[in-house]
C-alpha positions as CSV (number, residue, x, y, z in Angstrom):
1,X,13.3,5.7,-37.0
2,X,10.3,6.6,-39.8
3,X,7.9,3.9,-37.5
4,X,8.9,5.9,-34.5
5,X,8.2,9.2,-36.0
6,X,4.7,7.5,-37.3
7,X,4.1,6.6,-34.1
8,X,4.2,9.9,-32.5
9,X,2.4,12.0,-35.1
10,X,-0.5,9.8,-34.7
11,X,-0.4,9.5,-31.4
12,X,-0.2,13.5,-31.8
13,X,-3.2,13.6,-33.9
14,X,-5.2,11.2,-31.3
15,X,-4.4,13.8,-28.1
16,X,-5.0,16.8,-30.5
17,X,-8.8,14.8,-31.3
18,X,-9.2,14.0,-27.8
19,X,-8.3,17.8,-26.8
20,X,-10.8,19.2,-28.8
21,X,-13.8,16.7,-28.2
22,X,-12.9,17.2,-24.3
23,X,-13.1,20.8,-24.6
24,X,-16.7,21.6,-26.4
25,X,-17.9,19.1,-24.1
26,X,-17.2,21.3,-21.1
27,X,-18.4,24.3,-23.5
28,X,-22.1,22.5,-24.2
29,X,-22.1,21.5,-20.4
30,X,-21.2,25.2,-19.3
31,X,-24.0,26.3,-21.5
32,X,-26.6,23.8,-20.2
33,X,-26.0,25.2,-16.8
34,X,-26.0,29.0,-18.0
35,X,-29.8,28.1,-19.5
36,X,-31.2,26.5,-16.2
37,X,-33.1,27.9,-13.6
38,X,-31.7,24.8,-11.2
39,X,-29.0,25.1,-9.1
40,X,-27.0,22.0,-9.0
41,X,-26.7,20.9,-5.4
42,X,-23.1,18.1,-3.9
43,X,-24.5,16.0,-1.6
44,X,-22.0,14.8,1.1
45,X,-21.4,11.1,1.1
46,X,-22.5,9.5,4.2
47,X,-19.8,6.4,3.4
48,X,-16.2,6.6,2.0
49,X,-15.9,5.5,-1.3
50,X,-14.3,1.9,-2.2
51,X,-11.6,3.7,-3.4
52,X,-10.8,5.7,-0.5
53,X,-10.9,2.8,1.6
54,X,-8.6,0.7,-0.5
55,X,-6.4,3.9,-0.5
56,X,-6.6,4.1,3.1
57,X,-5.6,0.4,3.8
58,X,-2.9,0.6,1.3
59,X,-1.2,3.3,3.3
60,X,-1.9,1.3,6.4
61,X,-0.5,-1.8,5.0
62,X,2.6,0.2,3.8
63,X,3.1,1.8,7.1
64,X,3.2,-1.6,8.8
65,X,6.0,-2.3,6.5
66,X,7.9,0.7,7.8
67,X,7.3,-0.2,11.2
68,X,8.3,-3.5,10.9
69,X,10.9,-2.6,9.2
70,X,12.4,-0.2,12.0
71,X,11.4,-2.5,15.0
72,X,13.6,-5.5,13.5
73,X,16.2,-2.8,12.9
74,X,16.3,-1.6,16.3
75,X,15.7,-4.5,17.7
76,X,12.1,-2.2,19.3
77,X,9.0,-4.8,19.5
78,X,6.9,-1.9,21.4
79,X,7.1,-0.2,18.4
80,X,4.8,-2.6,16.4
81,X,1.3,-1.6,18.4
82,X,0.9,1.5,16.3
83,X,0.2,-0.7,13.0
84,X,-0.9,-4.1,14.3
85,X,-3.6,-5.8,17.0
86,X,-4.9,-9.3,18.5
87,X,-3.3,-12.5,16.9
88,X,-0.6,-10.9,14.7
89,X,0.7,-8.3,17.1
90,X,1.8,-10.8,19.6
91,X,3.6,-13.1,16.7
92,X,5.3,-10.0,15.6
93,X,6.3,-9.0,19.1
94,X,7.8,-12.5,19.7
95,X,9.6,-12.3,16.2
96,X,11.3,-9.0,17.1
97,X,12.0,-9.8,21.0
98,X,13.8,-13.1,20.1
99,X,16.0,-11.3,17.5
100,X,16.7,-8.5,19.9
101,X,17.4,-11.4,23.2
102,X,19.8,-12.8,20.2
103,X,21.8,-9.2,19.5
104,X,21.1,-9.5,16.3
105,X,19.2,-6.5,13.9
106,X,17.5,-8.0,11.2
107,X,17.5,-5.1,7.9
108,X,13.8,-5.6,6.2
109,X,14.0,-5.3,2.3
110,X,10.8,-6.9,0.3
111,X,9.7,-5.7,-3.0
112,X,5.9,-6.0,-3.2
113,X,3.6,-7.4,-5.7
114,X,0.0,-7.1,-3.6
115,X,-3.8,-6.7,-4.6
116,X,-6.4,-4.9,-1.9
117,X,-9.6,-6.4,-1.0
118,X,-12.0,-4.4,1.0
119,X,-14.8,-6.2,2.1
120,X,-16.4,-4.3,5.0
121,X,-15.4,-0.5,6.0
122,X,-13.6,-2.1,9.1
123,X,-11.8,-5.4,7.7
124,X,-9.9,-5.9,4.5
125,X,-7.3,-8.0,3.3
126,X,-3.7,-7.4,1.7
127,X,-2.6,-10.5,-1.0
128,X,1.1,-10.1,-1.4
129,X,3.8,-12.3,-3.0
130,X,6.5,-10.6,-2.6
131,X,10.5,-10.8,-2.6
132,X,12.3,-11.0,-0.1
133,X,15.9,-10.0,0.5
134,X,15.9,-9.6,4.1
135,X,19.4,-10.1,6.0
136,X,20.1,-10.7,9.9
137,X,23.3,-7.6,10.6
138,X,26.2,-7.6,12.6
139,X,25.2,-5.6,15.8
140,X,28.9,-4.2,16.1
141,X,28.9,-2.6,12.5
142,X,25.3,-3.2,11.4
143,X,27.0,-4.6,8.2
144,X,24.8,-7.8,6.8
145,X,26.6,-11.1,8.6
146,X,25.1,-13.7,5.2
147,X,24.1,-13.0,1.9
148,X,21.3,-11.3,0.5
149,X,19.1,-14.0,-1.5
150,X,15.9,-12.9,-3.2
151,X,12.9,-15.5,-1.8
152,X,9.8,-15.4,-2.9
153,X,7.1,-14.8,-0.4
154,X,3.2,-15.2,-0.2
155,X,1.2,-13.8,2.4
156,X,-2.4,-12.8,3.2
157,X,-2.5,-10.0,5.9
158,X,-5.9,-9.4,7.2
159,X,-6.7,-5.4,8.3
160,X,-8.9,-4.5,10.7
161,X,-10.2,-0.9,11.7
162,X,-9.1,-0.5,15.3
163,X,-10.2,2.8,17.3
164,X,-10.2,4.6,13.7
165,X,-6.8,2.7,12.9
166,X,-6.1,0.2,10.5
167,X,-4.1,-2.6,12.0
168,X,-2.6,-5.8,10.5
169,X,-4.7,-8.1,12.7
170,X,-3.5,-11.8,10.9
171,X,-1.2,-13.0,8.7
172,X,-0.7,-16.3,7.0
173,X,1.7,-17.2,5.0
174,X,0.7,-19.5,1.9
175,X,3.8,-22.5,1.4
């Protein structure tokens, strides 16, 4: 209990120090600006930063997982053309169309563990190993017809910019 109570009064102290030095910096800027005849002017960026692009395929990548997620559900392979194109659209579509030809809904559940690469500002790519404890349902109660084992799954899905769009345009899985 003492090392715990250690603990947080220095870890007090350190905020308190980092408080202060934070806050006559902002003082000493403020007062540079006050003192100059020069108007600071923003320039617009003409490119998205890295970081907005790596945001913005991480949503995409994410949404794809929703999507998927409801087409094998509702057994709905139209659904998938909102999130992915070319090669891995048409893999998909035959994925979901054979479960739904079958009757049987498949319930999506994967835990992710991915890194985003963006390597142009319309193509990226989305490393993921992640767990999988998807199940195929009963289409009568949607109740899960085998049990739920957690596999471990690595994939590299390849995002391209489509009409403004990322889309998952490949995906290989790594064995």
């Amino acid at each position: 209990m003492a090392t715990k109570n250690r603990t947080l009064i220095a870890g007090g102290s350190i905020a308190a120090f980092i408080l202060v030095v934070v806050a006559l910096g902002l003082v000493l800027l403020n007062s540079g600006r006050e003192n100059s005849d020069a108007t600071p002017s923003i320039q617009p960026s003409l490119s998205p930063s890295p970081e907005s692009l790596e945001a913005e395929v991480e949503q995409a990548y994410l949404k794809f997982w929703q999507v998927w997620t409801q087409a094998n559900l509702e057994l709905k392979p139209d659904l998938l053309n909102d999130v992915a194109t070319g090669e891995a659209l048409a893999a998909l579509r035959d994925q979901v169309t054979a479960q739904r030809d079958m009757e049987q809904p498949v319930r999506i559940e994967v835990e992710h563990h991915y890194e985003t690469l963006v390597t142009k500002p319309d193509f990226a790519s989305v490393e993921d190993t992640y767990i999988n404890r998807s199940v195929r349902l009963s289409p009568e109660t949607m109740e899960p017809i085998e049990s739920v084992r957690d596999t471990r799954v690595r994939k590299s899905h390849t995002l391209r910019k489509v009409d403004g769009i990322w889309k998952v345009a490949e995906i290989i899985e790594y064995r």
